[in-house]
C-alpha positions in Angstrom: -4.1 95.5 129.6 -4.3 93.2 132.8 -0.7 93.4 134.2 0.3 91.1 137.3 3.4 91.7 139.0 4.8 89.1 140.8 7.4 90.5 143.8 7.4 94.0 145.0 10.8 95.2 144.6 11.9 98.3 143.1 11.7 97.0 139.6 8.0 95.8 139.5 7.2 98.8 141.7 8.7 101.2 139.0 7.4 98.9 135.9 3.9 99.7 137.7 4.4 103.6 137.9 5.7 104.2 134.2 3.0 101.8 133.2 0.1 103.8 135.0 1.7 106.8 133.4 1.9 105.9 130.2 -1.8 104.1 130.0 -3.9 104.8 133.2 -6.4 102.3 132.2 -4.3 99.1 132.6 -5.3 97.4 135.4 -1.8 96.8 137.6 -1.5 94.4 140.5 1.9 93.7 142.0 1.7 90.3 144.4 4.5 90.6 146.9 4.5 87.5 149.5 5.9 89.5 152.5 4.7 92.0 154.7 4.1 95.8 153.8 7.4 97.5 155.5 9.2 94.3 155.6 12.1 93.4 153.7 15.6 92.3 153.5 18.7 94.2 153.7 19.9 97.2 154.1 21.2 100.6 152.2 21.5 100.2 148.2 24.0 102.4 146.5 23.3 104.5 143.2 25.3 107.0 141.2 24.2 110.3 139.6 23.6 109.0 136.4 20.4 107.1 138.0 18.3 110.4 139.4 18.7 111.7 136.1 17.5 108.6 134.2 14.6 108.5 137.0 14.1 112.2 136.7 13.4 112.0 132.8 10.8 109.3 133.3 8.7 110.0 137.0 10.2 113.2 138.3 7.8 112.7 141.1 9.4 109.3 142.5 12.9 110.5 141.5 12.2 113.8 143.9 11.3 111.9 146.9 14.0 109.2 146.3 16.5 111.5 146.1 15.1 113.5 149.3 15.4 110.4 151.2 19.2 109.7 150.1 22.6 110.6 151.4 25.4 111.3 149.5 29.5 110.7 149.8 32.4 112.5 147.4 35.1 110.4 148.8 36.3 107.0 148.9 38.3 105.8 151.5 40.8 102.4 152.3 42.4 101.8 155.5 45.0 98.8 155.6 47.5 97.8 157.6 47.0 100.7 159.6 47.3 103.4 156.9 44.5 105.7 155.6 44.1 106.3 151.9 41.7 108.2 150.2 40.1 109.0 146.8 38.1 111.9 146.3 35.7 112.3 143.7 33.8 109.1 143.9 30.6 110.7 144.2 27.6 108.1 144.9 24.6 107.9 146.9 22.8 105.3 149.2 19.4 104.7 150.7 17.8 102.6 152.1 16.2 99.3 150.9 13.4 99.7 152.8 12.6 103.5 152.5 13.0 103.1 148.6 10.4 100.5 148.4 7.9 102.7 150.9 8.9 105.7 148.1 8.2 103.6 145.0 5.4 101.7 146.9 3.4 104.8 147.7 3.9 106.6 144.1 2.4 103.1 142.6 -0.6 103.4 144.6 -1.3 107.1 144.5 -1.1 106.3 140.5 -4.1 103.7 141.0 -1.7 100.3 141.2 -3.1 97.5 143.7 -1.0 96.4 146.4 -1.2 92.9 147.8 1.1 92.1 150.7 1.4 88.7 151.8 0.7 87.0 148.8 2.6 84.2 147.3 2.4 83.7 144.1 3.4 79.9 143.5 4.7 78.3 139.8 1.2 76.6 139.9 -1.1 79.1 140.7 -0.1 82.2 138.6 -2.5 85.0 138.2 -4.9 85.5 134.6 -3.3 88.3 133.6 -2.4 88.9 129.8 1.2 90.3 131.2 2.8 88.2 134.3 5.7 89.9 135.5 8.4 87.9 137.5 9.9 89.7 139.3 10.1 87.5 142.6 14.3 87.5 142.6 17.3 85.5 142.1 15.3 82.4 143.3 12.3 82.9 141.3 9.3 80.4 141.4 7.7 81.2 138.1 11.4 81.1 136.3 12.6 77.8 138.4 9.3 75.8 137.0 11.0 76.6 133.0 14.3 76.8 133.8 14.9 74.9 131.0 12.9 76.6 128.6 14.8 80.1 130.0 18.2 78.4 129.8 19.2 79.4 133.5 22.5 79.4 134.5 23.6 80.1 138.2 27.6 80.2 138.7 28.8 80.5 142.4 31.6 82.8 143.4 34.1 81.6 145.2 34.5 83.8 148.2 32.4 83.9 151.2 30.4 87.4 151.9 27.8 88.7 154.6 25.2 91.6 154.6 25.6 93.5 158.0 24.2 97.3 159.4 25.6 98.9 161.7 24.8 102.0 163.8 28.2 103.7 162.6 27.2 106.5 160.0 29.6 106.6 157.3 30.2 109.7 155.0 32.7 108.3 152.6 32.9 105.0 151.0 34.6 103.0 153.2 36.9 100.0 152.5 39.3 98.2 155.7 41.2 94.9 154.3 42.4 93.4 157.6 45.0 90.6 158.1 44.6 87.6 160.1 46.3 84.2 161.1 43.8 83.0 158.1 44.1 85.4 155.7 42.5 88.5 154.9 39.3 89.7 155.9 37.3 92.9 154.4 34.7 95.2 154.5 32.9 97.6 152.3 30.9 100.3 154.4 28.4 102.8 153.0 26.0 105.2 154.8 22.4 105.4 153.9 20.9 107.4 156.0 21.5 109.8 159.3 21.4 106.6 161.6 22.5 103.3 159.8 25.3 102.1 157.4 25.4 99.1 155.2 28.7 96.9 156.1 29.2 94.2 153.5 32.3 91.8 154.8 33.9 89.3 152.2 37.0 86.8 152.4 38.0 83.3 150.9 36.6 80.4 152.1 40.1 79.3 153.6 40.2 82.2 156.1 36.4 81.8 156.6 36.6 78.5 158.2 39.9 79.5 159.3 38.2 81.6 161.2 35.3 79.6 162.7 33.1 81.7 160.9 31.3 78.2 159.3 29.9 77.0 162.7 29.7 80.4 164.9 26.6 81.2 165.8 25.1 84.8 165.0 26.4 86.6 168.1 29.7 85.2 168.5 30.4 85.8 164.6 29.5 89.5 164.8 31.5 90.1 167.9 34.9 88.6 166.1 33.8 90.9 163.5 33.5 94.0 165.5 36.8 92.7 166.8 38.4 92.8 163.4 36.9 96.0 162.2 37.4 98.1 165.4 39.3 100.9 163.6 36.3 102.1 161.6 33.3 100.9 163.4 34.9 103.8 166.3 32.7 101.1 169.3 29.1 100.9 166.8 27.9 96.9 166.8 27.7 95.0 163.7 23.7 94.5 163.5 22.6 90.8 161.5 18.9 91.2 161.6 17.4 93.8 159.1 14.4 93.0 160.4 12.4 90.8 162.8 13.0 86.9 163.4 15.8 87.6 160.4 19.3 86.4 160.5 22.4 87.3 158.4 23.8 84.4 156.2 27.0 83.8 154.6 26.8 83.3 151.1 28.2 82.7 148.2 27.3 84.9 145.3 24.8 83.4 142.7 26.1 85.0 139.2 22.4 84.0 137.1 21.8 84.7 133.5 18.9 83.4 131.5 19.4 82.4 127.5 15.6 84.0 126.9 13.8 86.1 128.7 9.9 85.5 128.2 7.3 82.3 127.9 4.2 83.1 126.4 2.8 86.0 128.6 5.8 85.7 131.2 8.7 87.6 131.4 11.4 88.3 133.5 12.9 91.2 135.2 15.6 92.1 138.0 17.3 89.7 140.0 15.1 86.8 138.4 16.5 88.0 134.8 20.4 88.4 135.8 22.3 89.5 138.8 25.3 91.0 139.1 28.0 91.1 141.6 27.5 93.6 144.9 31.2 94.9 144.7 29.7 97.2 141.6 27.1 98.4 143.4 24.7 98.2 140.2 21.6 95.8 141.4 18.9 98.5 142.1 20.0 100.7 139.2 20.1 97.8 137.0 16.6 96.5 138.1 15.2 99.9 137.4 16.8 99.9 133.8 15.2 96.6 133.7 11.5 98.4 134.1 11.6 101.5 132.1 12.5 99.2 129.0 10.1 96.9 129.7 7.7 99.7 130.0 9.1 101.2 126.9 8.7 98.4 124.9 5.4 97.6 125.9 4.2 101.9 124.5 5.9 101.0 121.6 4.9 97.7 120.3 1.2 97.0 120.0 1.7 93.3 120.0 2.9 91.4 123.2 5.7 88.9 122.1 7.4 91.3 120.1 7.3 94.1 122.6 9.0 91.3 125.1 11.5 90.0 122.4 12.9 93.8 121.9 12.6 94.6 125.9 15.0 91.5 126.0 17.5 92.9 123.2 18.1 96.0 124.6 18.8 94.8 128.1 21.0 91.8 127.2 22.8 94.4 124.6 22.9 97.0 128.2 24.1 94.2 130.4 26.8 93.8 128.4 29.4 96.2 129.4 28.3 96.5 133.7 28.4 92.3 133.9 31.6 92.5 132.3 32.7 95.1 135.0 31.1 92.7 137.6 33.1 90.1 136.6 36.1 91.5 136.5 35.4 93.1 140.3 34.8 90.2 141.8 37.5 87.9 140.5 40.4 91.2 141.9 38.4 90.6 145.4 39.3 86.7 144.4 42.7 87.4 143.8 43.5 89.9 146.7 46.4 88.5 147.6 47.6 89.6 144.0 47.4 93.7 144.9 47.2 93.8 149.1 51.2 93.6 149.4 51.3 96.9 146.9 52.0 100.4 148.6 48.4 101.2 150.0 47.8 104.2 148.0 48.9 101.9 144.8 46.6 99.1 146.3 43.3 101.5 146.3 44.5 102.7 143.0 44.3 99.4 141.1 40.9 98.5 143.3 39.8 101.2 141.5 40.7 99.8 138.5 40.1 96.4 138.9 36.9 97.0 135.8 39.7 96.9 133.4 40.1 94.0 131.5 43.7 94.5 131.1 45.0 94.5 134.8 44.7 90.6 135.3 47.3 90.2 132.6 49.9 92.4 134.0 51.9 92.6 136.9 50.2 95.1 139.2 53.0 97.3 139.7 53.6 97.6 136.0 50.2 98.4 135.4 49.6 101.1 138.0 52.8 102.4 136.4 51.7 102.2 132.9 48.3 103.7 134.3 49.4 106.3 135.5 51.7 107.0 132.2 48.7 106.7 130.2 47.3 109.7 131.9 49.6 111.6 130.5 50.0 110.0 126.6 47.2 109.3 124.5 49.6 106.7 122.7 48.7 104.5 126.1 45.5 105.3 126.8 44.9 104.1 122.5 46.4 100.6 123.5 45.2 99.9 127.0 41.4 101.0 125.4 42.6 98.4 122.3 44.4 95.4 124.2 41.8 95.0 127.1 38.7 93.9 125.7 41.2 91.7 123.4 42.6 89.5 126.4 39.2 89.9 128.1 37.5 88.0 125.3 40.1 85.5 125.0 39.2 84.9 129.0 35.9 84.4 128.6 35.8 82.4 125.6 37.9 80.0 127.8 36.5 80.0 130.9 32.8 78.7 128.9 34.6 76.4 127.1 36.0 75.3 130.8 32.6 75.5 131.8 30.7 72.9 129.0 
């Protein structure tokens, strides 16, 4: 089989290695229109549920991804000047870049062709029986069917930015600070011995309330640095990942895709679905994305049913971790709901805020009847029974809000 990747991130790089393991003759290019070394931003966060899965499937790859990652036990809030911590959230980060020089290198010591700067445009795709797009939440090949895939992009409503800085953090780090705007917050997250990730949200009021909307790059990082003193310790706030690169504000682009393949073209990763940041599920889920593809593929002798049961089993695994996503970032929406709680009872229900039940309740009931259910099993029996009730009943109005 003739196999053309379009887009080198992680989950055509780790299609391409199960692929070569599983068949060494098919003949594997992956297109990616950047650079080698360059790429966009900055640590990516796993959990240990991933190096298993990776393990079972290239241990080689998993070893040297896992090598290359650092690892945190703790999870830690500061607001309004207190300090509260959670231990036990174990999780791991690493960075973007070093995970695609990993994944990268395996492909081609396996006999997969590399082509850096290489664009692959909706016009001029490559003769390949397989074209896999890959090429992100913006994809070219998916954009030229979009109605043929069904695409449907939803923006969120708060405004977020993807910073580094030099500060090396060894828990997970949350600070929710108030200004004469509203709040502002960060989520910070080491990924290796020099660098952190720092992702900074807040509504679009205090955003522009701010002067965030029309600062330029420098003057926008030093009122963040302002703002975020307590836990950056005097590190800057760094905007360019790489090179003649500048940190944008966005708005997150929630994508979904009625089907999933056209002919000999399929989708995977971001240009199949995305979920939100706050769950900290993109790589992981882009790497699911490629050993199912690759699974289907070994198991089905014919094409279009191999990419009709590849797109089964990932809508029917999406399923519960977009439902989390969605749920994550409408608390982050609706922060003004929980930041007024005790701190400790604040970090408790962002902890929480998966559960399908905690929109419907009053937050201090339901850190209450939380920490009840801990103890009776009659609780834990109806929160597991009532949530998904009320969170169906959401969603079934929010599409019909939608039409």
């Amino acid at each position: 089989m003739k196999i053309a990747c379009v887009g080198g991130g992680p989950a055509n790089l780790y299609f391409s290695i199960l692929m070569k393991r599983q068949d060494p003759s098919c003949d594997i290019t992956v297109h990616e229109r950047n650079p080698a070394g360059s790429t966009y931003g900055w640590g990516v966060t796993y959990w240990a549920e991933l190096l298993d899965t990776l393990r079972a499937h290239d241990p080689e790859s998993a070893a040297a991804v896992a090598a290359h990652s650092v690892r945190w036990s703790d999870g830690v809030a500061h607001v309004r000047g207190s300090r509260t911590v959670h231990h036990g959230d174990e999780g791991f980060g690493i960075g973007r870049r070093r995970m695609l020089d990993l994944l990268a290198g395996r492909a081609e010591s396996l006999g997969v062709r590399l082509e850096f700067e290489h664009e692959v445009t909706a016009d001029r795709v490559p003769d390949a029986d397989l074209v896999v797009a890959g090429d992100g939440v913006h994809s070219a090949l998916r954009e030229r069917h979009a109605d043929h895939f069904g695409t449907d992009v939803r923006l969120g409503r708060n405004r977020y930015i993807w910073l580094g800085t030099t500060q090396v953090f060894d828990t997970f780090t949350f600070s929710f600070q108030e200004t004469g705007h509203g709040w502002i917050w960060c989520y910070a997250y080491g990924f290796s011995g020099e660098q952190s990730t720092c992702v900074v949200e807040c509504s679009p009021e205090t955003w522009t309330g701010l002067g965030l909307d029309h600062a330029n790059e420098a003057d926008a990082l030093a009122l963040l640095e302002k703002l975020f003193a307590g836990i950056l310790d005097g590190h800057p706030l760094i905007g360019r990942a790489q090179p003649g690169g500048a940190a944008q504000w966005l708005n997150f682009r929630t994508l979904t895709n009625r089907t999933w393949s056209r002919g000999n073209l399929v989708l995977i990763g971001d240009a199949a679905h995305t979920t939100h940041y706050s769950i900290g599920a993109g790589t992981t889920l882009a790497l699911e994305d490629a050993i199912s593809l690759a699974g289907a593929l070994r198991d089905r002798a014919e094409l279009r049913p191999a990419l009709a049961r590849y797109e089964q089993q990932r809508k029917a695994g999406l399923l519960r971790q977009q439902g989390a996503a969605r749920l994550s970032a409408q608390w982050y929406e609706n922060l003004p709901r929980y930041i007024h709680l005790p701190p400790r009872q604040m970090f408790a229900l962002l902890g929480q805020r998966h559960s399908p039940l905690l929109p419907y309740v009053p937050p201090q009931l339901y850190y209450r009847l939380d920490r009840a259910a801990g103890q009776l099993e009659v609780l834990r029996r109806l929160k597991r029974w009532l949530g998904p009730r009320l969170a169906r009943r959401a969603q079934t109005r929010a599409l019909a809000a939608g039409k």
